[in-house]
LOLOSE-237593 format. One line per field, with one value per residue: residue number from 1; residue in one letter; x, y, z of N, C-alpha, C, O in turn. Coordinates in nm, 2 decimals, decimal comma. Atoms other than C-alpha are relative to their C-alpha. Last residue first. Example, Ala and Ser with C-alpha at 12.3 -4.5 7.8 and 13.67 -1.06 7.14 Angstrom:
BEGIN
num = [2 1];
residu = [S A];
n_c1 = [-0,09 0,09];
n_c2 = [-0,11 -0,12];
n_c3 = [0,00 0,00];
ca_c1 = [1,37 1,23];
ca_c2 = [-0,11 -0,45];
ca_c3 = [0,71 0,78];
c_c1 = [-0,08 0,09];
c_c2 = [0,11 0,12];
c_c3 = [0,08 0,00];
o_c1 = [-0,03 0,19];
o_c2 = [0,22 0,12];
o_c3 = [0,09 0,07];
//
This chain:
BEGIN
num = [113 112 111 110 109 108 107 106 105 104 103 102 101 100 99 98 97 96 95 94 93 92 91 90 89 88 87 86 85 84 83 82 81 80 79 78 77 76 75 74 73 72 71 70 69 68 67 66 65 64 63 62 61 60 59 58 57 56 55 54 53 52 51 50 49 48 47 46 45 44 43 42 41 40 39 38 37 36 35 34 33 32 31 30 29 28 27 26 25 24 23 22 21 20 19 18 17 16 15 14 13 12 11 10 9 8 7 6 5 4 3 2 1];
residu = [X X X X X X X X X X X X X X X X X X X X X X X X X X X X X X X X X X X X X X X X X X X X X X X X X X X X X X X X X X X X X X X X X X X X X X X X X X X X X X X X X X X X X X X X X X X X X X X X X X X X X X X X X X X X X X X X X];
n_c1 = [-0,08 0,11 0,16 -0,03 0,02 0,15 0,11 -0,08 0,03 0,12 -0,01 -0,04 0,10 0,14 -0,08 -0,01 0,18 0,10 -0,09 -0,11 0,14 0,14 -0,11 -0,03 0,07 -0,03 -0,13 -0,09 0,00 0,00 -0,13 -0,14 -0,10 0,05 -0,01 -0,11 -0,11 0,14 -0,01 -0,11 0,03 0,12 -0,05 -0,09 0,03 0,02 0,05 -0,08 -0,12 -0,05 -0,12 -0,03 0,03 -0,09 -0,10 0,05 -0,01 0,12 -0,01 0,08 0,10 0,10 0,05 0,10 0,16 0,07 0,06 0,10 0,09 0,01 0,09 0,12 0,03 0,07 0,15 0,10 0,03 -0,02 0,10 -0,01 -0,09 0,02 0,10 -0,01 -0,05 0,10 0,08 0,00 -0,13 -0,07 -0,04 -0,08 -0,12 -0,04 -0,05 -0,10 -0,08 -0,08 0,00 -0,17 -0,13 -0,09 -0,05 -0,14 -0,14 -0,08 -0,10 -0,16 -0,10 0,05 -0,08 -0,06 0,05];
n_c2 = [0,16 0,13 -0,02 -0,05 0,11 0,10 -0,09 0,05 0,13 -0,02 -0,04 0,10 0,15 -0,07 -0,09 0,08 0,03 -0,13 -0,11 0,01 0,04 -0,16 -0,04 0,03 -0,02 -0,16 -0,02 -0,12 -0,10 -0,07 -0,02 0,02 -0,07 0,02 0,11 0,06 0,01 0,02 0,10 0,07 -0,02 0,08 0,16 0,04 0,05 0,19 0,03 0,11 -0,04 0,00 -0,05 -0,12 -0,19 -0,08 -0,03 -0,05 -0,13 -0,07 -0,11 0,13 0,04 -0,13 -0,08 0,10 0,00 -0,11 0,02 0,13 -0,17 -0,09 0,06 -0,02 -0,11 -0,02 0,09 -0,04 -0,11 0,06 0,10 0,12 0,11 0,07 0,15 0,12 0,11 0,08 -0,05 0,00 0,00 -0,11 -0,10 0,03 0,04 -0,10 -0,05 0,10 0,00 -0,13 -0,01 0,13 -0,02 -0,15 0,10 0,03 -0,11 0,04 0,08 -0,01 -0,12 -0,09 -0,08 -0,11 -0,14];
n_c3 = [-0,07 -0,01 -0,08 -0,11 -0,05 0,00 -0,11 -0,12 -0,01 0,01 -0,11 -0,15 -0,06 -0,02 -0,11 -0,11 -0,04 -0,04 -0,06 -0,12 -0,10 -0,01 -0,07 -0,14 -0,02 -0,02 -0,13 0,02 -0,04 0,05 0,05 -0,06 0,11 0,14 0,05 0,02 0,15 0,14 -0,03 0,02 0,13 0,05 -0,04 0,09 0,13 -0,03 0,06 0,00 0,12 0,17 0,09 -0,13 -0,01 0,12 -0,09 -0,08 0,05 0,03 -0,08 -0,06 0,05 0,07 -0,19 -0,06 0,10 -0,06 -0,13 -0,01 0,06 -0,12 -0,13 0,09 -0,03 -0,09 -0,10 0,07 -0,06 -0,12 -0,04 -0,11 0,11 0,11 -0,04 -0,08 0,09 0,07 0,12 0,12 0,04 -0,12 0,10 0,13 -0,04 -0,01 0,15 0,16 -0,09 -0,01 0,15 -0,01 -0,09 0,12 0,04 -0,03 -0,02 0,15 0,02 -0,09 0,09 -0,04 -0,08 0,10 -0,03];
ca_c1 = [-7,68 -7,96 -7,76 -7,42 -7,53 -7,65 -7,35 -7,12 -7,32 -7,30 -6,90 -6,88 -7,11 -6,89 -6,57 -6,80 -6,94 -6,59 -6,31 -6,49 -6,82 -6,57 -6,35 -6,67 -6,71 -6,37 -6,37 -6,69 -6,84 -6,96 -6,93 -7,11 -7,37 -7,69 -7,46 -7,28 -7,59 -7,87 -7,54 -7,57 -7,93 -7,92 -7,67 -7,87 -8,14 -8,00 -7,85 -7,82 -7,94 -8,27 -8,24 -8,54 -8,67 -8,45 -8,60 -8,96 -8,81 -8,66 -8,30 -8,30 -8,21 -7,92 -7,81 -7,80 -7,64 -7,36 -7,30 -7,27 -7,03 -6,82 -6,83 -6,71 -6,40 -6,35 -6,36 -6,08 -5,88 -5,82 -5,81 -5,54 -5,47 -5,79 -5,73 -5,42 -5,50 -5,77 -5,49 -5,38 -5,24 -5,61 -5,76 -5,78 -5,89 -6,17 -6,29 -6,26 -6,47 -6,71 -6,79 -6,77 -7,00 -7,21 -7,25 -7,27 -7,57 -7,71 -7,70 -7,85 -8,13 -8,18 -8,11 -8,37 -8,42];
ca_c2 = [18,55 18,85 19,15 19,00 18,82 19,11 19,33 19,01 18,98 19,38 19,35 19,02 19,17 19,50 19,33 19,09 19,30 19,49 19,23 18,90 19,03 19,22 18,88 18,70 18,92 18,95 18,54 18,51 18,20 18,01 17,67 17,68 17,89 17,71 17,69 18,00 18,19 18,09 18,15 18,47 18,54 18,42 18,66 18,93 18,88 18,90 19,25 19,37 19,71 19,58 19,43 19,40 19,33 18,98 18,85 18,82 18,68 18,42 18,27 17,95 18,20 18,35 18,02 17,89 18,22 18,20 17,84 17,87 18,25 17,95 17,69 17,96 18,04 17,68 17,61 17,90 17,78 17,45 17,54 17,81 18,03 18,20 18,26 18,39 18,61 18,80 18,85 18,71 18,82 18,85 18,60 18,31 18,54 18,71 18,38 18,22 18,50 18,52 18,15 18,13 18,44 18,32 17,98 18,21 18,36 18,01 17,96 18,27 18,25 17,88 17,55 17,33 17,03];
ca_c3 = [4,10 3,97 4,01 3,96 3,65 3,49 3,56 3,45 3,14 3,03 3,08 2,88 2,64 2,60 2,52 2,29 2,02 1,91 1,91 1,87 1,67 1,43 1,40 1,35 1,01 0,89 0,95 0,69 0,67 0,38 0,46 0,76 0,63 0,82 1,14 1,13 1,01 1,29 1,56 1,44 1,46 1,84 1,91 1,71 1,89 2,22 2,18 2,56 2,51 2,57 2,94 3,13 2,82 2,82 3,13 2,94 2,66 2,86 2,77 2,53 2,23 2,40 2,55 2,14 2,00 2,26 2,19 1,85 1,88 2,11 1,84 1,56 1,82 1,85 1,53 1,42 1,67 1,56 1,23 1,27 0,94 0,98 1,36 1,29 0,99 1,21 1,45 1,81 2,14 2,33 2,07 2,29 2,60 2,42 2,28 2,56 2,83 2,58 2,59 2,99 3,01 2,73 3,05 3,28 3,13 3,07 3,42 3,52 3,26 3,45 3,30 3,19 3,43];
c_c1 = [0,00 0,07 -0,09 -0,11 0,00 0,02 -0,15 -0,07 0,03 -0,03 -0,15 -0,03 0,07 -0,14 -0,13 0,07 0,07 -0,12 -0,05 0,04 0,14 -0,04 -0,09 0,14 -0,02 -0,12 -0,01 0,10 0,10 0,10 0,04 0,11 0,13 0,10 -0,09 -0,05 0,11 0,10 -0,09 0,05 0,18 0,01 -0,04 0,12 0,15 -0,07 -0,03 -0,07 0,08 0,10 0,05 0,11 0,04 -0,09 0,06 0,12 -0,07 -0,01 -0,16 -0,04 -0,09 -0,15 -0,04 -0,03 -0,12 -0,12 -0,08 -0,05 -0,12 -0,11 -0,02 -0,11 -0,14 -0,03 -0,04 -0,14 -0,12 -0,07 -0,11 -0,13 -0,01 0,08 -0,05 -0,07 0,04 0,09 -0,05 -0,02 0,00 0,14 0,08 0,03 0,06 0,17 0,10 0,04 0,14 0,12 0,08 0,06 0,08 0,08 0,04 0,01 0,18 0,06 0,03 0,09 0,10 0,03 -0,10 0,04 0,07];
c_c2 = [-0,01 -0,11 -0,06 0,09 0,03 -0,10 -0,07 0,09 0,03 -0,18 0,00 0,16 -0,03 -0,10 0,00 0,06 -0,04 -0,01 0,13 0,14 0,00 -0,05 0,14 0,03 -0,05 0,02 0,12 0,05 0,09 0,13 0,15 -0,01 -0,04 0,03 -0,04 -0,17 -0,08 -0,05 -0,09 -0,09 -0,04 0,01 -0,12 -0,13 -0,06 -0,03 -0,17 -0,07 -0,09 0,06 0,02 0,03 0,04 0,17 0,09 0,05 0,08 0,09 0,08 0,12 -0,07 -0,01 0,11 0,04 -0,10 0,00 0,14 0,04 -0,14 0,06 0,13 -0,08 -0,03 0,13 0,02 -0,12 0,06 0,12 -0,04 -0,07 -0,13 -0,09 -0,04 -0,11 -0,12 -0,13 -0,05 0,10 -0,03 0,08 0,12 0,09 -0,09 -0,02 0,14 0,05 -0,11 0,01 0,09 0,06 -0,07 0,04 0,08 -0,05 -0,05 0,12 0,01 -0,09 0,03 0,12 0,17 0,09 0,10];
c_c3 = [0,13 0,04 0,03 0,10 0,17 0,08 0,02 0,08 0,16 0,10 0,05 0,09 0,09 0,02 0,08 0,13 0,10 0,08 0,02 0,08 0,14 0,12 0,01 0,06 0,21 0,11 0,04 0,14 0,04 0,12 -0,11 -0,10 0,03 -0,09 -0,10 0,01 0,02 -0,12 -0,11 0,01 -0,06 -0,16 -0,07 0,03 -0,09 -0,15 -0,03 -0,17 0,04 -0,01 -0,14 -0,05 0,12 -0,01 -0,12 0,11 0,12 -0,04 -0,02 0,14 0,11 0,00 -0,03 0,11 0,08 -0,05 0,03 0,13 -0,03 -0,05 0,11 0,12 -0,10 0,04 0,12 0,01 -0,03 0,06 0,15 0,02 0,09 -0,03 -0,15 0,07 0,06 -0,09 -0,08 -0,12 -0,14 -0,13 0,04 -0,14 -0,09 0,01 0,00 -0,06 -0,08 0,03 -0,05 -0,16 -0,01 0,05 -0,18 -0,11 -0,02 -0,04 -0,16 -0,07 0,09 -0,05 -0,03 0,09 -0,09];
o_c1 = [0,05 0,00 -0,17 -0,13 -0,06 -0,08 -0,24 -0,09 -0,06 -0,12 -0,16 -0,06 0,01 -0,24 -0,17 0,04 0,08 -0,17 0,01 0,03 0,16 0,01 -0,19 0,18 -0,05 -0,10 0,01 0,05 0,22 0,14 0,11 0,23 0,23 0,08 -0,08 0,03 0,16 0,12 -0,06 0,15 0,21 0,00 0,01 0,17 0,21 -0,05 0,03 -0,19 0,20 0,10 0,15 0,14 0,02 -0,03 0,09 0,08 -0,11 0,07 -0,19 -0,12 -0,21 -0,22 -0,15 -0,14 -0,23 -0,21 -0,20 -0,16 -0,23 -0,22 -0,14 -0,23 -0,22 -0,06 -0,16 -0,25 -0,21 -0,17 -0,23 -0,20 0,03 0,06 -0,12 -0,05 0,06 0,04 -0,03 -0,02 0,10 0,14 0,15 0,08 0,18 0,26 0,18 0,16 0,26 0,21 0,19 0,16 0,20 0,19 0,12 0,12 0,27 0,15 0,13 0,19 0,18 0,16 -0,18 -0,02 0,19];
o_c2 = [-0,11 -0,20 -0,04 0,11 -0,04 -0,14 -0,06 0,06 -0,01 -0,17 -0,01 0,12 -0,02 -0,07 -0,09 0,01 0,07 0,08 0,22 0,17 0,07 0,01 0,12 -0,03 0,02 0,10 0,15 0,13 0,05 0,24 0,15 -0,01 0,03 -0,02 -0,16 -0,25 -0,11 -0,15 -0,20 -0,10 -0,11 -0,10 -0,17 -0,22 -0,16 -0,15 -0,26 -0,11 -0,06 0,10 -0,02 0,15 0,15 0,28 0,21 0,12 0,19 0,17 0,13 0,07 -0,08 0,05 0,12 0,09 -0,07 -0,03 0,15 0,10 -0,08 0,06 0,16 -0,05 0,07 0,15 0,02 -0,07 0,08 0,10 -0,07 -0,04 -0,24 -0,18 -0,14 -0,22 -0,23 -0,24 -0,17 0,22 0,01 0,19 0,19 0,04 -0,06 0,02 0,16 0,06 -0,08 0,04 0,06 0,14 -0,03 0,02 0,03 -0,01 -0,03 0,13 -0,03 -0,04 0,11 0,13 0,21 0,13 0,08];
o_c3 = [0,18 0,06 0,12 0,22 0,25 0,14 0,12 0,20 0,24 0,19 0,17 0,20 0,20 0,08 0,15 0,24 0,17 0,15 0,07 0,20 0,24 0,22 -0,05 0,16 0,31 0,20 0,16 0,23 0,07 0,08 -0,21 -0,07 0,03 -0,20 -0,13 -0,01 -0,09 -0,18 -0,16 -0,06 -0,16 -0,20 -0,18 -0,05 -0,12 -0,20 -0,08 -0,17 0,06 -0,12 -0,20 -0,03 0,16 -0,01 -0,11 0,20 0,07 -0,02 -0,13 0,22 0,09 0,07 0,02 0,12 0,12 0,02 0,06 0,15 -0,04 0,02 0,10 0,15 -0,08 0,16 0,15 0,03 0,05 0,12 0,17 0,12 0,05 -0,10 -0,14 0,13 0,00 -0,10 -0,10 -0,08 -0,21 -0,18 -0,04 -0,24 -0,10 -0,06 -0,09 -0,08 -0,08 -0,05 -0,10 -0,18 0,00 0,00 -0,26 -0,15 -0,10 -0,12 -0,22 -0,12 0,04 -0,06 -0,11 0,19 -0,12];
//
């Protein structure tokens, strides 16, 4: 069974909720210099993009200033441009896009869960 725009909420919610909290104490140069890290913060902005994308468009206008495109369109670029991609750019997404997603997520899920 294909999961539910609830469940694939939660499951950006989880994502978010990672990336936020393994970067909390870091800096851009610490997740460049850390492999380990720096994958699973590129997996995470993956995942978000994929549950984004698999999320009805018909639930998504109830909510445009949630940007679901661009999710989706980033996840597009980190795995066609995987050996191109730009740290300055998914550290931006981390520490400016994502605050503000996890709070938008948690008001969405809490109205519809």
């Amino acid at each position: 069974m294909f999961p539910s725009n609830i469940e694939l909420l939660r499951h950006i919610l989880d994502e978010v909720t990672f990336a936020i909290d393994a970067t909390r104490t870091k800096t851009l140069e610490d997740v460049v210099l850390d492999p380990i890290l720096s994958r699973a913060l590129i997996r995470s902005l993956e995942i978000i993009g994929e549950a984004s994308a698999k999320i009805d468009s018909e639930f998504k206008i109830l909510y445009p200033h949630v940007e679901w495109r661009k999710m989706a369109g980033t996840r597009n670029r980190l795995i066609h441009d995987y050996f191109g991609i730009d740290y300055d750019i998914v550290w931006d997404i981390i520490v400016s896009k994502l605050p503000d997603l996890k709070n938008d997520l948690h008001e969405i899920v809490s109205d519809n869960g």
